[in-house]
C-alpha positions as CSV (number, residue, x, y, z in Angstrom):
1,X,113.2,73.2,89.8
2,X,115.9,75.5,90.6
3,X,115.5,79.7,90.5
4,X,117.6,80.7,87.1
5,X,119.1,83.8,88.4
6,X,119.1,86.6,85.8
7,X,121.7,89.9,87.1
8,X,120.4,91.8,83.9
9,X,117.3,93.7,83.7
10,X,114.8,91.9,81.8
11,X,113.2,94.3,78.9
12,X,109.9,93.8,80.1
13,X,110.8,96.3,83.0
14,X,110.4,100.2,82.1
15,X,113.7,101.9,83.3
16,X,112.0,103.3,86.2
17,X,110.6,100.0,87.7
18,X,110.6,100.5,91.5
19,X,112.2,97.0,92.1
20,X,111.9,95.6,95.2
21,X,114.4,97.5,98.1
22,X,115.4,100.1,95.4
23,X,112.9,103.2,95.7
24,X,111.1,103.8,99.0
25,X,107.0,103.0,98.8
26,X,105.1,104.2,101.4
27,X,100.9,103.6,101.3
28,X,100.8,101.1,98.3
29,X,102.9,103.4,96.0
30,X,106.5,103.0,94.9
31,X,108.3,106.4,94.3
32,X,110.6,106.3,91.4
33,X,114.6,106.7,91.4
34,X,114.4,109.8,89.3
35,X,111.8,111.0,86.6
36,X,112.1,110.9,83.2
37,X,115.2,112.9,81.4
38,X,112.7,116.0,80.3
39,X,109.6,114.6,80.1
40,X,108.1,117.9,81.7
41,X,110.3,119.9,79.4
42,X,107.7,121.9,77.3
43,X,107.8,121.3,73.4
44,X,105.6,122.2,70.7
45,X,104.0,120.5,67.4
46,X,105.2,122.8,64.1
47,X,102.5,124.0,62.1
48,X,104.2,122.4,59.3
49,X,103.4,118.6,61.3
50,X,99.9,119.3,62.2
51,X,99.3,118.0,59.1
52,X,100.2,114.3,60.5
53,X,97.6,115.0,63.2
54,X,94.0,113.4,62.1
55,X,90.7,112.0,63.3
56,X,89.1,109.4,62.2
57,X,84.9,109.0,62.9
58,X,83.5,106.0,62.6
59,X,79.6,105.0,62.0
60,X,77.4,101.8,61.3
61,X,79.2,99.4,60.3
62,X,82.5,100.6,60.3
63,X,82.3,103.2,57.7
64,X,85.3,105.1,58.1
65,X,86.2,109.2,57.3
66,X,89.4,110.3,58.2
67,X,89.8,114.0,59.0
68,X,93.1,116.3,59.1
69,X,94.0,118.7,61.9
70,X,93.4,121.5,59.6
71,X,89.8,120.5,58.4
72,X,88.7,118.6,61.4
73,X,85.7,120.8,62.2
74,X,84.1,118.7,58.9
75,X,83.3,116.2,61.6
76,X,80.4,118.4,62.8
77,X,79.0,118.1,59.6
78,X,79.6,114.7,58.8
79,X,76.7,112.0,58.2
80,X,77.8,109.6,60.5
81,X,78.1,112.1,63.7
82,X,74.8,113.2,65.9
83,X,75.6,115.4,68.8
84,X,72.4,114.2,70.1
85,X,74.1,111.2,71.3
86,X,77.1,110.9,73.1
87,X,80.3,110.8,71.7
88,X,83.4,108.8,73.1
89,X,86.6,110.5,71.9
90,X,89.8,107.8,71.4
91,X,93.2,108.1,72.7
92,X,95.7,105.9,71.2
93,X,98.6,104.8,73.9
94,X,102.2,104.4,72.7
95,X,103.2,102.8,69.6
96,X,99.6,102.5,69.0
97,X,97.6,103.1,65.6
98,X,93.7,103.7,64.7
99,X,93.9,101.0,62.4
100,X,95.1,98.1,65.0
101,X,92.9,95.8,66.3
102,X,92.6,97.6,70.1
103,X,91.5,100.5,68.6
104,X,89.3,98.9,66.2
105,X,88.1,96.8,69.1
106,X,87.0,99.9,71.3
107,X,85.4,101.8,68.6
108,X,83.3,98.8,67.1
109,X,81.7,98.5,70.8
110,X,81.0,102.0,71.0
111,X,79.6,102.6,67.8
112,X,77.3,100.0,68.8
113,X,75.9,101.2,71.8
114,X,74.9,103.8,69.9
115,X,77.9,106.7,70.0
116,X,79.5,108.8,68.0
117,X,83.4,107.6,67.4
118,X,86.1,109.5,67.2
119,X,89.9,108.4,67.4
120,X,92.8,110.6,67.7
121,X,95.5,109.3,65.5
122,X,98.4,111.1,66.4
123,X,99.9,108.0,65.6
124,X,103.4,109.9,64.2
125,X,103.7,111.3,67.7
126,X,103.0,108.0,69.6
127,X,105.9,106.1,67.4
128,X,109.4,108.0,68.6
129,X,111.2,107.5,71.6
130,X,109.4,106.6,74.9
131,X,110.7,110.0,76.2
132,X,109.7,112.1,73.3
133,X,106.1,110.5,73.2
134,X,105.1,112.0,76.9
135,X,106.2,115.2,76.0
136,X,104.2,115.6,72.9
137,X,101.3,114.3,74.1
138,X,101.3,117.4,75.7
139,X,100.9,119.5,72.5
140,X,98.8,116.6,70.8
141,X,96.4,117.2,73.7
142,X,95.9,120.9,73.3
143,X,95.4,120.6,69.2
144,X,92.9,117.9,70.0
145,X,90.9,119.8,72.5
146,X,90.9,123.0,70.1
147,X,89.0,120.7,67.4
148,X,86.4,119.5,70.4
149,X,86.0,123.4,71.1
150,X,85.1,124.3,67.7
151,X,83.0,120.5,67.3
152,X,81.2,122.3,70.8
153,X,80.5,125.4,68.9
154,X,79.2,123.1,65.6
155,X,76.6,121.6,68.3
156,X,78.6,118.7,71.1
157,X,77.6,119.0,74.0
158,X,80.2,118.5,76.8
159,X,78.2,116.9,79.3
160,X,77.7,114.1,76.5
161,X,81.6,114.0,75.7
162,X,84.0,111.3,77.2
163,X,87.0,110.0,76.5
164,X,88.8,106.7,76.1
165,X,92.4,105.8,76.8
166,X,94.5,103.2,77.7
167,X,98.4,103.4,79.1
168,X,99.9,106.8,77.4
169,X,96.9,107.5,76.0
170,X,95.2,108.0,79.7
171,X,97.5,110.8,79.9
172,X,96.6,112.2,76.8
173,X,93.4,112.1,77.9
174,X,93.8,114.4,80.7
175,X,95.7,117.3,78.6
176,X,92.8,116.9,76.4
177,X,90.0,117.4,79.0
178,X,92.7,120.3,80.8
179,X,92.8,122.3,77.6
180,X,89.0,121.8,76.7
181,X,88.7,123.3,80.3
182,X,90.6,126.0,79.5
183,X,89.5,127.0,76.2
184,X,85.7,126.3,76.8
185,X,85.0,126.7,80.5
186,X,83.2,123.5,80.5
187,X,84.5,120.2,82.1
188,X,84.3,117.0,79.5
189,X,82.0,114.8,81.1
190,X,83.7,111.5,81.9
191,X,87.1,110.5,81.1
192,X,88.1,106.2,81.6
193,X,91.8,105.8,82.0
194,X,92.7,102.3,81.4
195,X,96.0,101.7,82.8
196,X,97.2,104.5,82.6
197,X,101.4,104.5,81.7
198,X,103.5,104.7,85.1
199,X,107.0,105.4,83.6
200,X,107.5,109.2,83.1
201,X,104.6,109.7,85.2
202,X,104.9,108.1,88.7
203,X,106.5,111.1,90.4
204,X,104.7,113.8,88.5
205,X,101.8,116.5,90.4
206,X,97.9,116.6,89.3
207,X,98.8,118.9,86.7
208,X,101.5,116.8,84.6
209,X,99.0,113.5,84.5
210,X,95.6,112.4,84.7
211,X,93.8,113.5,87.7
212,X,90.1,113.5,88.6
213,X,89.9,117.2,88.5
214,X,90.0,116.6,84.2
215,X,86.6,115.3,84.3
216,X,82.6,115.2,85.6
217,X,84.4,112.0,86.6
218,X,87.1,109.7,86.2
219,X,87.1,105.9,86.3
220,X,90.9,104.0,86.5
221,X,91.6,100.6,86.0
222,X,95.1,99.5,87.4
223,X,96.2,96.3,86.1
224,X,100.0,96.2,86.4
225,X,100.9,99.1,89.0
226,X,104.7,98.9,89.3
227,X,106.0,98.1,85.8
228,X,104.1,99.6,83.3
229,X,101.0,101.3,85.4
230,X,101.1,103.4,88.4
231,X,99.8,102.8,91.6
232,X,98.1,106.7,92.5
233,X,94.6,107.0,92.9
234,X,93.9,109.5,90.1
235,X,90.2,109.3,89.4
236,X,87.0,109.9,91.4
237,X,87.1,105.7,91.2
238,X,90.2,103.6,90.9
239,X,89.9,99.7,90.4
240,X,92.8,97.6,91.4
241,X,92.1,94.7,89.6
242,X,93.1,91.8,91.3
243,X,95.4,93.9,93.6
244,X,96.4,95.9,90.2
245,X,99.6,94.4,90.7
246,X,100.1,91.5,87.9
247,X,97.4,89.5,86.6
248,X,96.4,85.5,86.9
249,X,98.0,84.4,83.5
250,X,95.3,81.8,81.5
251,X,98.1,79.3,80.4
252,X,99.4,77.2,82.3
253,X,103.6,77.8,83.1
254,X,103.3,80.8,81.4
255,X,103.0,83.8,84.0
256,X,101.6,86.8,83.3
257,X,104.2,89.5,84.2
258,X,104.7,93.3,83.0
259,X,103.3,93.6,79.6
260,X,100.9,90.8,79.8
261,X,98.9,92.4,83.0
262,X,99.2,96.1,81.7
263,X,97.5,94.9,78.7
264,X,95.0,92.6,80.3
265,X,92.7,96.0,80.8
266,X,92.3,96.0,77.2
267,X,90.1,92.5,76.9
268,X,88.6,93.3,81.2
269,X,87.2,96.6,79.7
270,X,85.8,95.1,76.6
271,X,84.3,92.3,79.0
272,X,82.8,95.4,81.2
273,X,81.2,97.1,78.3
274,X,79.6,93.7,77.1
275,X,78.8,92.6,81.0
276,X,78.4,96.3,82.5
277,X,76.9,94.6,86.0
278,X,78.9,92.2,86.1
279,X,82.5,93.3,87.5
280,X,81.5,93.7,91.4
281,X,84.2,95.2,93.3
282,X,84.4,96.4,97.3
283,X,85.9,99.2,98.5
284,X,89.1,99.7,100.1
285,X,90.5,101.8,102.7
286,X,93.6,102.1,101.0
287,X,95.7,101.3,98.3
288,X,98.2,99.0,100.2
289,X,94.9,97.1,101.4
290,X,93.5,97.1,97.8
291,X,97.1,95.2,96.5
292,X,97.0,92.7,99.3
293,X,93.3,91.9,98.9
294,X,92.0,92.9,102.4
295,X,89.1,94.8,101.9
296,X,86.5,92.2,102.6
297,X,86.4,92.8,106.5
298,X,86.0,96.7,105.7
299,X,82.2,97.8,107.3
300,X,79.7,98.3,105.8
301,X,81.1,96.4,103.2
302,X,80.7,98.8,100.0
303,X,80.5,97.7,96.4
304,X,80.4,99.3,92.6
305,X,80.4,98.2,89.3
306,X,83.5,98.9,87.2
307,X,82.3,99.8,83.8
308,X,80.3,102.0,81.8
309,X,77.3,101.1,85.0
310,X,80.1,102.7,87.8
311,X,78.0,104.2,90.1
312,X,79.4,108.0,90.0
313,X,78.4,108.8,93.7
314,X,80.9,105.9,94.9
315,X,84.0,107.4,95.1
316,X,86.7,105.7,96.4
317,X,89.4,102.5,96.1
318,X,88.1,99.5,94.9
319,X,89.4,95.4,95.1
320,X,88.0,93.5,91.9
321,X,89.0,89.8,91.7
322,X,88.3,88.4,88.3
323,X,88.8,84.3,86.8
324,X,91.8,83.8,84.7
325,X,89.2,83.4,81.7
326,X,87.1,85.7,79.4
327,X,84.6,87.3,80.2
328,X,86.6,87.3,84.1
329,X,83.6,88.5,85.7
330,X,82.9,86.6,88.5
331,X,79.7,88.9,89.8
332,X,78.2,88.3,93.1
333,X,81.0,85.3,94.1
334,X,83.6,88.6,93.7
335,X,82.3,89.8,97.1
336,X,83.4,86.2,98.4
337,X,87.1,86.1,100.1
338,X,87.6,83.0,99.1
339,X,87.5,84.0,95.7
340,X,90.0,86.6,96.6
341,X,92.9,86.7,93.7
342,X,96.2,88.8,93.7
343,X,100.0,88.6,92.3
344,X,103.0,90.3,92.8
345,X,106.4,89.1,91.6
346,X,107.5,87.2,94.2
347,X,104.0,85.1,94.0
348,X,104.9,84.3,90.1
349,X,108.8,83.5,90.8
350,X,107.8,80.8,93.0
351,X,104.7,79.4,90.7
352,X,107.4,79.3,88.2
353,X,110.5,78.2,89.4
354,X,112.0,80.6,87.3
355,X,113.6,84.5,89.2
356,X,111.8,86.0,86.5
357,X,112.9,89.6,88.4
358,X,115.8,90.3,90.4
């Protein structure tokens, strides 16, 4: 089959994707044209639209209470929270709601390993213009820390606090935890960024995005790192998941290119929490060694579990190869080479047939 040719941009390319020859990359990371148009610009929430800013806690089975900005501090009293367990605080991600299934998903899980649930829905700030949405999570991240300050008067503890978010909402993440910081003095004690968004972000310092100075510690997944992810170490553990690149697709002829691999951390981190020693991945020397798989020769030859089992004295880079199936764990056979799984773009173009990039 012949490659079809496309001379347009494909919409399931963000419009800073570092295609291939365009931006320089230098150590596994691609450096974007230019950032953003404002997305460091500051901007505030009006008092008047706090009111569109709400939590929503969730207990057995899933009993729902939904709290505005302005009597969020209810939660400390409410019967379904115990600050004697931990909590897991979740960040939507762009276009995202509380009431959509990923959400749902993640909170059902948690509220049955025994947590307390809450999710941010800032959902009228995570709906407008791609743009827009990075700067306000900005302001959404300091309202939402100011309700965990009070909660940590009411009783949380911090070193029993962590947060949850996936693409945008990584970031949103981290300007919770930085304001909590602030405001408290206390660090939140783990934050997991699950692919966390690349466009906007790529080219921004450890103060504009999620770093592992937010958190105790910080565990990444990268599943898709130069469309919709970003390639940068930012935690005290960063998995590149089958190279983090793009992702072994589980139908046939149908490759699994920007959207597809970015979310595919959504269903590996559900498999993680249901299979927490299952997901053995080795440590790398570098990011470029983590996309192109070579880490197996790297001595000794370290491992750690990605998932809520991480091992928190492992810092580091870390190769995970998965199956193309749920669950995807492939345990001890992951520390095999020959098991050894990665993608880029040119690898799907020729599966396919099809120049599915250009």
């Amino acid at each position: 089959m012949s490659k079809l040719h496309r001379p347009w941009r494909t919409p399931d390319i963000p419009s800073d994707f570092p295609r291939k020859g365009e931006y320089p990359c230098k150590d596994g990371i691609c450096k974007t044209k230019k950032p953003c148009p404002g997305s460091t610009k500051p901007i505030t929430i009006p008092r008047s639209q706090l009111k569109y800013l709400f939590f929503v806690v969730q207990g057995k089975g899933g009993t729902r209470q939904r709290y505005s900005y302005w009597n969020a501090k209810k939660i400390a009293t409410d019967p379904r929270i115990d600050f004697n367990r931990k909590t897991i605080v979740v960040a939507i991600g762009y276009l995202d709601s509380t009431n959509f299934p990923i959400s749902a998903m993640f909170a059902n899980e948690y509220e049955a390993r025994d947590y307390n649930v809450i999710l941010v829905d800032n959902q009228r700030f995570a709906t407008v213009h791609y743009y827009l949405a990075t700067r306000l999570m900005r302001p959404v991240g300091l309202h939402v820390a100011q309700i965990l300050a009070q909660l940590t008067e009411a009783g949380l503890d911090p070193s029993k606090l962590e947060i949850l978010g996936f693409s945008l909402g990584a970031h949103t993440a981290s300007y919770i935890a930085k304001n909590f910081q602030f405001l408290t003095g206390k660090n939140i004690s783990r934050i997991y960024g699950l692919e966390p968004a690349g466009p906007c972000f790529r080219d921004l310092n450890k103060n504009d995005r999620l770093d592992a100075s937010d958190a105790d510690f910080v565990q990444v997944i990268h599943t898709n790192i130069d469309a919709f992810g970003m390639a940068a170490s930012m935690g005290h553990v960063d998995f590149y998941v089958n190279g983090g690149e793009y992702q072994p697709s589980d139908l046939n002829l149908f490759p699994c290119t920007g959207t597809c691999s970015h979310f595919k951390v959504l269903p590996l981190w559900l498999s993680a929490l249901k299979n927490p020693t299952r997901f053995i991945a080795i440590k790398c020397d570098s990011i470029q060694q983590a996309r192109d798989a070579k880490c197996y020769d790297r001595v000794p030859l370290e491992t750690n579990f990605m998932g809520p089992k991480v091992d928190v004295t492992k810092h580091g880079i870390f190769y995970l190869s998965t199956s193309k199936f749920f669950p995807f764990y492939l345990g001890k056979n992951g520390l095999k080479e020959e098991y050894a799984s990665w993608r880029t773009i040119s690898d799907i173009n020729d599966s396919v047939g099809t120049e599915v990039f250009v």
